[in-house]
N, CA and C atoms as an extended XYZ file, in Angstrom:
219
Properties=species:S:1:pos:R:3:atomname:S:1:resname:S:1:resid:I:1 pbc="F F F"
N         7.734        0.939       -9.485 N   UNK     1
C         8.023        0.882       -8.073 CA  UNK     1
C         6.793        0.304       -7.364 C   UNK     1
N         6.769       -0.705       -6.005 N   UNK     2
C         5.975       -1.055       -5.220 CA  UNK     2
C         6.081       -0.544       -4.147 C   UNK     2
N         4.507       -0.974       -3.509 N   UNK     3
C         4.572        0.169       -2.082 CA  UNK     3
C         5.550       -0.387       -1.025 C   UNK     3
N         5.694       -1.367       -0.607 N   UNK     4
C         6.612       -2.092       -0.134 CA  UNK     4
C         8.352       -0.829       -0.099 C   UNK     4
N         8.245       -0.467       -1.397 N   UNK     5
C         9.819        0.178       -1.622 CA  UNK     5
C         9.720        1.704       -1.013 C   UNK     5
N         8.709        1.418       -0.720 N   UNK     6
C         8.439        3.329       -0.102 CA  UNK     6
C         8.933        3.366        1.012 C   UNK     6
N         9.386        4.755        1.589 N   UNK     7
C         9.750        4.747        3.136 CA  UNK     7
C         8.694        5.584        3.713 C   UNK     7
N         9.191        6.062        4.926 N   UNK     8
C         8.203        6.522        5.887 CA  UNK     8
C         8.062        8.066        5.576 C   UNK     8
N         7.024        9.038        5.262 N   UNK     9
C         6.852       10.226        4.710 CA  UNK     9
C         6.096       10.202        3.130 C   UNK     9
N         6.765        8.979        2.777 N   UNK    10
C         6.773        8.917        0.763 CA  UNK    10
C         5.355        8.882        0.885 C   UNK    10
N         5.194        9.381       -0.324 N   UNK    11
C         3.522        9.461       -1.259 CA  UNK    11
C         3.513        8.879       -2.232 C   UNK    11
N         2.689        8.239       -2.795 N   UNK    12
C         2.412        8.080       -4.085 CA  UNK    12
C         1.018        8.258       -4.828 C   UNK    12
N         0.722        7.604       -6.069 N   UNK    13
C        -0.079        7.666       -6.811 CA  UNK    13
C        -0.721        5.904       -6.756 C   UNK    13
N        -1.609        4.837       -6.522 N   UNK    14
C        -2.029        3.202       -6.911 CA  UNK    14
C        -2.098        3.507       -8.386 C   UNK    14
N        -0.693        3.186       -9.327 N   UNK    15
C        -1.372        2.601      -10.848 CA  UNK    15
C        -2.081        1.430      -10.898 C   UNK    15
N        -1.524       -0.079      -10.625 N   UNK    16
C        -2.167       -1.064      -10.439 CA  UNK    16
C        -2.062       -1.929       -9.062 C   UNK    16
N        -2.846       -2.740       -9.302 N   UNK    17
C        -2.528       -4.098       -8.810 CA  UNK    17
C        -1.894       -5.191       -9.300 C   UNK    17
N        -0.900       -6.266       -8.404 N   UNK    18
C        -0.930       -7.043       -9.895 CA  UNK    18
C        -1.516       -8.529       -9.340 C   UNK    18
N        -2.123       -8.670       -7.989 N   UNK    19
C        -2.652       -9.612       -7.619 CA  UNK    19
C        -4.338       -9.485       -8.011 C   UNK    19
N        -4.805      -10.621       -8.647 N   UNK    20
C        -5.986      -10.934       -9.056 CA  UNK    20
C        -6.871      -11.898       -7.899 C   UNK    20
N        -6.376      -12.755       -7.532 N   UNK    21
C        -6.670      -13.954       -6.039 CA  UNK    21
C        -7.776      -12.955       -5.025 C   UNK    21
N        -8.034      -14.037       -4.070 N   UNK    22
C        -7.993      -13.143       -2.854 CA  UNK    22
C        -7.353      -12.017       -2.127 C   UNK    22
N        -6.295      -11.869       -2.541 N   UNK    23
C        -5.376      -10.944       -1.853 CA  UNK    23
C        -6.088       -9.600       -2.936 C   UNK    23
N        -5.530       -9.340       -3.937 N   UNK    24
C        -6.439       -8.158       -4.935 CA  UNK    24
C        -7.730       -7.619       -4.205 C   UNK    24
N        -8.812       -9.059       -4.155 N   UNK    25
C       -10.336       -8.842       -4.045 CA  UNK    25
C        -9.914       -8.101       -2.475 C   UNK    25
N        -9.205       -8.256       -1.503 N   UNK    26
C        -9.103       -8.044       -0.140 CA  UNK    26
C        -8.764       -6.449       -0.444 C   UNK    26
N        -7.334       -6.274       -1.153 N   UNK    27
C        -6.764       -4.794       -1.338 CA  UNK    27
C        -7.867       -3.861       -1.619 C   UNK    27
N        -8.568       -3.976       -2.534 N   UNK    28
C        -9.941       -3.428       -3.580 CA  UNK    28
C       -10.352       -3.425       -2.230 C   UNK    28
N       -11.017       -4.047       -1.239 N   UNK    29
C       -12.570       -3.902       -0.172 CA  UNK    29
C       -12.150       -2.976        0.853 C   UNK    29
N       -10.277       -2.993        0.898 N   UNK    30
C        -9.852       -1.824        1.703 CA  UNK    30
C        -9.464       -0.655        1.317 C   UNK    30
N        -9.777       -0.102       -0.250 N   UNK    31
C        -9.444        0.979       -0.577 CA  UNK    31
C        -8.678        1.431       -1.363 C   UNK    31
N        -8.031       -0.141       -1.958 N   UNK    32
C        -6.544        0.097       -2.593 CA  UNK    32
C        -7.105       -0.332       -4.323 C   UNK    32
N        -6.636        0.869       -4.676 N   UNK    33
C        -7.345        0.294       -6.374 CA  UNK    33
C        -6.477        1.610       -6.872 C   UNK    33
N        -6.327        1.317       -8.381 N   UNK    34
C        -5.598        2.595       -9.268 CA  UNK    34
C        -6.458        4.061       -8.873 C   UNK    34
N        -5.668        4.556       -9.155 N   UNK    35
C        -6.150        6.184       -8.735 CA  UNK    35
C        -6.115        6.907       -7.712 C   UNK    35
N        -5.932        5.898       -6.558 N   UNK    36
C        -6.016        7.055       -5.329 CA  UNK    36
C        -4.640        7.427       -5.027 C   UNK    36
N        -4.477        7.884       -4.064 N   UNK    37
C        -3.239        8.412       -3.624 CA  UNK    37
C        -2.941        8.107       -2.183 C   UNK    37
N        -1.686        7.579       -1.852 N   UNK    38
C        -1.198        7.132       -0.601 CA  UNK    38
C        -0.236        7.197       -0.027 C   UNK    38
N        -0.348        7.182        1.341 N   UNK    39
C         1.314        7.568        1.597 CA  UNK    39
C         1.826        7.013        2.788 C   UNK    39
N         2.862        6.576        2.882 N   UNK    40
C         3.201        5.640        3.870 CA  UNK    40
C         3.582        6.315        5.392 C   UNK    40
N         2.901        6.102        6.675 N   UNK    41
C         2.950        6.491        7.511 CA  UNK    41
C         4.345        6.037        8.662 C   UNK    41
N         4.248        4.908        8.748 N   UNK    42
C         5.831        4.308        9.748 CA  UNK    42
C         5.811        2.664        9.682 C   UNK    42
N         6.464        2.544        9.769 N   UNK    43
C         6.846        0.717        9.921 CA  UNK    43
C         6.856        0.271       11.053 C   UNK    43
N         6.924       -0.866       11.631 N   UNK    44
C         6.855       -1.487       12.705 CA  UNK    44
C         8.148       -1.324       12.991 C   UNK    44
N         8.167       -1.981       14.081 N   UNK    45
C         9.811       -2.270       14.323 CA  UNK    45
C        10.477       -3.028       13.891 C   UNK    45
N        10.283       -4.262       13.747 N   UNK    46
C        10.731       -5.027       12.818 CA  UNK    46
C        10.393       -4.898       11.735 C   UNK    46
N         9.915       -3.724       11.214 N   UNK    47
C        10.087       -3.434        9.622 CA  UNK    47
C         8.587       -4.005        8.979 C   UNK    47
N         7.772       -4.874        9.674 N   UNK    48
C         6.425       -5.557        9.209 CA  UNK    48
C         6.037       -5.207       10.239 C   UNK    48
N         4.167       -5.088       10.294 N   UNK    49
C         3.575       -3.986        9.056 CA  UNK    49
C         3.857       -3.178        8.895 C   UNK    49
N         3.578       -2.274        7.886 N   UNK    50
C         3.688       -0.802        7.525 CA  UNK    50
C         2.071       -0.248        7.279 C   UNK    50
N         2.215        1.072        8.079 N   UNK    51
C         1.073        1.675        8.273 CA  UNK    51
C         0.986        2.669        6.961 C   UNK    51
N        -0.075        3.126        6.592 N   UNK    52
C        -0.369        3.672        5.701 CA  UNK    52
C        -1.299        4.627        5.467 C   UNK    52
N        -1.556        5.894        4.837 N   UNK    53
C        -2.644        6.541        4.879 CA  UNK    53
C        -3.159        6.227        3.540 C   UNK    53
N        -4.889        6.321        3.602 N   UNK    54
C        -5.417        6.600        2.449 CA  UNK    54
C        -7.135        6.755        2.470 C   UNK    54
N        -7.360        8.130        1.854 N   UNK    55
C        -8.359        8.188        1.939 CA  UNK    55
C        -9.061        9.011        3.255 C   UNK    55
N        -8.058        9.500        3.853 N   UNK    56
C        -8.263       10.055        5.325 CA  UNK    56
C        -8.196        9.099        6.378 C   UNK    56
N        -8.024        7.886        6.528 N   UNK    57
C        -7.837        6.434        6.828 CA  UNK    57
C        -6.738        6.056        6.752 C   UNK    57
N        -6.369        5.039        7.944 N   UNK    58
C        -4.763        4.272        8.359 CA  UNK    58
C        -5.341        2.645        8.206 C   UNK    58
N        -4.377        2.408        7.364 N   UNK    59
C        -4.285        0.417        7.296 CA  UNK    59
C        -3.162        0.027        7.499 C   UNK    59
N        -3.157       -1.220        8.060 N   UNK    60
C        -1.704       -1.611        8.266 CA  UNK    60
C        -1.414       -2.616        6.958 C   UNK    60
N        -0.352       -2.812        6.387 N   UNK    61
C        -0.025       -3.811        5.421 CA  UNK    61
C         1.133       -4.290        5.977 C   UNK    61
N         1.372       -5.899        5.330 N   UNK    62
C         2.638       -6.582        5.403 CA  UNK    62
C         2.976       -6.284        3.556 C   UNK    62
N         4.556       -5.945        4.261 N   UNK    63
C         5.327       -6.000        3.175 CA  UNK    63
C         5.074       -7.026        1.727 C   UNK    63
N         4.471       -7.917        2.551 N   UNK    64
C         4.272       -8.995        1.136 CA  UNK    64
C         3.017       -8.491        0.554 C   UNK    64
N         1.969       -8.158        1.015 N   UNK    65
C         1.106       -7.475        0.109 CA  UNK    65
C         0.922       -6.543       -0.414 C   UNK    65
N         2.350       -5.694        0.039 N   UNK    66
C         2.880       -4.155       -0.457 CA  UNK    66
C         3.156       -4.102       -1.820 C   UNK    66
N         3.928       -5.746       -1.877 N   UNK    67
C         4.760       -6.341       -3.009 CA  UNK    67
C         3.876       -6.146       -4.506 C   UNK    67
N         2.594       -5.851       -4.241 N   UNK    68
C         1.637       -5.946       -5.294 CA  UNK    68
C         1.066       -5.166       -5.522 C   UNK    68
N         1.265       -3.713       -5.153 N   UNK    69
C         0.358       -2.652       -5.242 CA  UNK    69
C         1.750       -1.541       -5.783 C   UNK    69
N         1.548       -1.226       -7.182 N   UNK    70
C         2.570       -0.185       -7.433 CA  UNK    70
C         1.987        1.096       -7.809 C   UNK    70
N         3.294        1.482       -7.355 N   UNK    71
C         3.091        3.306       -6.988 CA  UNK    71
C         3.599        4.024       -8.025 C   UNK    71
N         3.277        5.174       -8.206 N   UNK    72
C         4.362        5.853       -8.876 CA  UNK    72
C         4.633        7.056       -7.641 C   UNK    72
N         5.268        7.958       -7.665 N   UNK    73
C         5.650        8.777       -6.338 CA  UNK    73
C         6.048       10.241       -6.925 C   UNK    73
């Protein structure tokens, strides 16, 4: 499962990444790497971004870079 597929409340577990590029190196400098734990806070209105907790900390993501960060829940 990707974070992208989560709804608003859900938790999970970061197993991986599967972007290596810039986008990865970007996820990694904001916190997002295997092991932590996260959980999705609310979506926009139009559904992009989705806010997120992690770490005691809120980030916003677009769905497309959600697309690359999987969860287990």
């Amino acid at each position: 499962m990707t974070l992208d597929q989560l709804k608003p409340g859900d938790e999970g577990l970061i197993k991986k990444l599967s972007s290596r590029d810039k986008l990865g190196r970007r996820l990694i400098d904001m916190g997002i790497y295997p092991g932590q734990s996260i959980k999705v806070i609310r979506n926009a209105p139009l559904n992009d971004p989705m806010e997120v907790q992690l770490n005691g900390y809120f980030i916003s993501l677009r769905h497309e870079e959600a697309k690359f960060v999987e969860v287990a829940s």
